[in-house]
N, C-alpha and C positions, 0 to 999 in steps of 0.2 A: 464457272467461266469455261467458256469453247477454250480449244487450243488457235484459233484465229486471233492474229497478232493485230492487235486494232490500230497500232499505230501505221498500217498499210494499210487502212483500209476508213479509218474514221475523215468526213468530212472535213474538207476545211471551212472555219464559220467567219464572221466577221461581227465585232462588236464596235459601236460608235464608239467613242469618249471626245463629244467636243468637236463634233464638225469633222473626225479623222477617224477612220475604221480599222482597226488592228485584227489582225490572219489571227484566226487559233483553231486549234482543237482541242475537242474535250470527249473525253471516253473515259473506262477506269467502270469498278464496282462504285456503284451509291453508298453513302451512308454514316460517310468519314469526311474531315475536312482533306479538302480534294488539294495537290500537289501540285502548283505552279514551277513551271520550270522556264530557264531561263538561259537564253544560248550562249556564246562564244564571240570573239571578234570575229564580226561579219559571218557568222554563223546564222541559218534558217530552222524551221522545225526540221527539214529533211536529216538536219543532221544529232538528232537525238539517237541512242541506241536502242532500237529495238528489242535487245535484251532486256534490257532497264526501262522501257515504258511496258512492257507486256507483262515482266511480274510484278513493278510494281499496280500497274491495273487490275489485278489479281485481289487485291485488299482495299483499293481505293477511286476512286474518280482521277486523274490527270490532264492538266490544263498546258498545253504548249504553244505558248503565245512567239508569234516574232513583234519585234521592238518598231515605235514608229520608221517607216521609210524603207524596212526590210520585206525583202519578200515580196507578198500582196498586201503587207501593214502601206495604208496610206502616208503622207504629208513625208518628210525628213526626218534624218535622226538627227535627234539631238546631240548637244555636242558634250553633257556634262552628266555623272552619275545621278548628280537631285534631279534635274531635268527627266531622266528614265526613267527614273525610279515613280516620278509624280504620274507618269503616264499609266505605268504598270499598275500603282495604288487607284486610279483612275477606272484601269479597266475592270480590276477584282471588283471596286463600289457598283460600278456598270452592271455588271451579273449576277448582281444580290450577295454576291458571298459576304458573309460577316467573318467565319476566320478559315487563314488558309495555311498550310504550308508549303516554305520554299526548298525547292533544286536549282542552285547557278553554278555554272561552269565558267571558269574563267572572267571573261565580266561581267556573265550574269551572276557571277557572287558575287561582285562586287556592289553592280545593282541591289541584287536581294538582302544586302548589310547595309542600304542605304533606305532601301523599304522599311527592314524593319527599324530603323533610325526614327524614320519620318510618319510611320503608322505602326508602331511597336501594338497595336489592339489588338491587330490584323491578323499577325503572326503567329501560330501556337510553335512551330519547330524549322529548323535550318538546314539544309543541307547545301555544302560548299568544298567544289571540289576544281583544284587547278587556279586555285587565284591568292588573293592578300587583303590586307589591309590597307588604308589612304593612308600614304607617307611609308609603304613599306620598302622594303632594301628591292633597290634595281627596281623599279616601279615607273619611274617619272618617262623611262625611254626605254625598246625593245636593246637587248644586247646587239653587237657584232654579229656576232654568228646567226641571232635570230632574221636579224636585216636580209643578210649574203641569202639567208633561204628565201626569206620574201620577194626580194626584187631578185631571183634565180633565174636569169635567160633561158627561154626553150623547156620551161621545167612545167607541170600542171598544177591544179590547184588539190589533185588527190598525191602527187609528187611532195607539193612542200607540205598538205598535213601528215603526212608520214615523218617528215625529217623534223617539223616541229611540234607534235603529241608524243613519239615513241621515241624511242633510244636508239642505237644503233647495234646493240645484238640482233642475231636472226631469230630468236624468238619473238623481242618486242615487234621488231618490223613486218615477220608472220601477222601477228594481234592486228598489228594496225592494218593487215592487207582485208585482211578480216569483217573488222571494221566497216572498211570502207564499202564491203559489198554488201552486208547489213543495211547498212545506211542507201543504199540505191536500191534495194528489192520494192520500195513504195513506187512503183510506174506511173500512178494516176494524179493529176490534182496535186503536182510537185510546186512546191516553190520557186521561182525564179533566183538565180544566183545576185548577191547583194550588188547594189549599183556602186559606183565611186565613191559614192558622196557617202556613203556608208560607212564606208573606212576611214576616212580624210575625220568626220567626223569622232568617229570612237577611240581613233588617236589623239584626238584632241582631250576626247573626256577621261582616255589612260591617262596623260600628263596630267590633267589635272588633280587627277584622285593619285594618283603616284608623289606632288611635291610635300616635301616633309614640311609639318608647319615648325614652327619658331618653337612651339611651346605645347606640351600634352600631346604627346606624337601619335599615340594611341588611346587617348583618352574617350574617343567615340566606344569605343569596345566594351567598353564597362556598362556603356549604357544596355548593352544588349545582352537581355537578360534570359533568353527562351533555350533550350536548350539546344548546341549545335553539335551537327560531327562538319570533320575537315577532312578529305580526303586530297593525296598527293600522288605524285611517284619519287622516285628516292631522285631525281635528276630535271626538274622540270626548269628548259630553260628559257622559258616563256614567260612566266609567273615564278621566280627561284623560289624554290622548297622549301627557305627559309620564313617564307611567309605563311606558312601552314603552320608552322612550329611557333610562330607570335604569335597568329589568331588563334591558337589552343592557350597560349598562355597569357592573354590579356581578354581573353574572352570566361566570364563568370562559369561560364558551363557548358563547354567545352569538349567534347573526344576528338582524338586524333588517328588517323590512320595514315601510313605511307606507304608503300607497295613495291617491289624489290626490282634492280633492272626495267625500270621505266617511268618514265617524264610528263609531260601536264594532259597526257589521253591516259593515264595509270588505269583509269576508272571505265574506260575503253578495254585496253589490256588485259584487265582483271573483270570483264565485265558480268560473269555469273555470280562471282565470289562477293562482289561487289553489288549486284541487284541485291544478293541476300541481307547482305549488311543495311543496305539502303532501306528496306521493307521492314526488318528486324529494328531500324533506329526512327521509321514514322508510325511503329506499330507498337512500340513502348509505352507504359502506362508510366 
């Protein structure tokens, strides 16, 4: 592999599924089951880490899809994790792949647990970082404090993801400044920032996957049987940390990692230490 960091530089493609065209790109070595990854509330591919697509690209193929209605993805987003998830199993049948492995951030983990729920063939391995489980603690609504950043007057949208991925030491808030310039070095062939209806939407499908049911709170987890890691920060108050530490322990096969002085961009913050891990856990026999 050049040291050209493909994720600057890889087209953006479009595959149907159904009358509706979904944004991706795909770059990475041949050879391996290739790495779907999966973004954030109202997150685009622009915001993957260049760190973490360029080594992981190093050993494998990567696939970085945006969700129907995102981006250049045509039609709406849906408003419920099965709903995403159907579309995403949709896209992988679309492209031939027979088996893949998953990267979700935030709800694209959540997505990617509901993937492998609904095409567990699919699947060979997991990676899940910044999110929960359906029916986990503080799930069904964003906290206080998460809101006050959200709806923040006069504030940007690189303003509120600093105050909701990082911590508030000046090392985290460094990381995240970091970060953020990483994620704009791609100038060409950018994504469009998510429309309304994108948000309105993926809040709905939070609540939903967020209400504790009656009965077997966690009992989807057992079903899923491929091997995962979980990655966090010791503080995330987006996704509480709490829910990394259930899906390590209601989930069959399981690692878990948490990372010190930093919140649900941990994987951001730590993002070399954290590529290696990532590559070292889809390059496992």
């Amino acid at each position: 592999m050049t040291n050209v960091n493909l994720s600057e530089t890889a087209p953006t493609q479009f595959q149907d599924i159904g009358g509706v065209s979904l944004a991706y790109r795909h770059f990475g070595k041949e050879g391996a089951p290739p790495v779907v990854c999966l973004q954030h509330f109202t997150g685009t591919m622009n915001n993957f880490d260049p760190i973490h697509t360029k080594r992981l690209a190093q050993d494998r193929p990567l696939i970085l899809v945006d969700y129907r209605g995102v981006g250049r993805s045509g039609g709406e987003m849906p408003d419920s994790m099965p709903a995403i998830a159907a579309d995403i199993i949709a896209f992988v049948k679309a492209l031939g792949l027979k088996e893949i492995d998953l990267f979700g951030f935030s709800i694209g983990g959540m997505v990617a647990q509901q993937v492998v729920l609904d095409a567990p063939e699919l699947v060979r391995r997991i990676l899940l970082a910044g999110t929960g489980p359906s029916g986990g603690e503080g799930m069904q609504e964003f906290s206080p404090e998460v809101l006050e950043i959200v709806n923040r007057p006069n504030s940007t949208q690189q303003e509120r993801s600093l105050d909701l991925f990082f911590s508030k030491s000046p090392t985290s808030y460094a990381a995240g400044k970091a970060w953020l310039k990483r994620i704009a070095a791609r100038k060409l062939d950018r994504e469009p920032e998510a429309k309304p209806q994108v948000a309105e939407a993926q809040l709905v499908a939070l609540a939903k996957w967020g209400a504790i049911p009656a009965t077997d709170r966690y009992g989807d987890l057992k079903k899923i049987k491929q091997r995962t890691l979980v990655v966090n920060g010791r503080n995330d108050i987006m996704v509480p940390t709490i829910n990394s530490y259930i899906l390590q322990q209601h989930l069959p096969d399981a690692r878990l990692i948490l990372y010190p002085d930093s919140g649900h961009g941990s994987h951001f913050q730590f993002s070399e230490e954290f590529a290696e891990e990532a590559a070292r856990f889809f390059a496992a026999a």
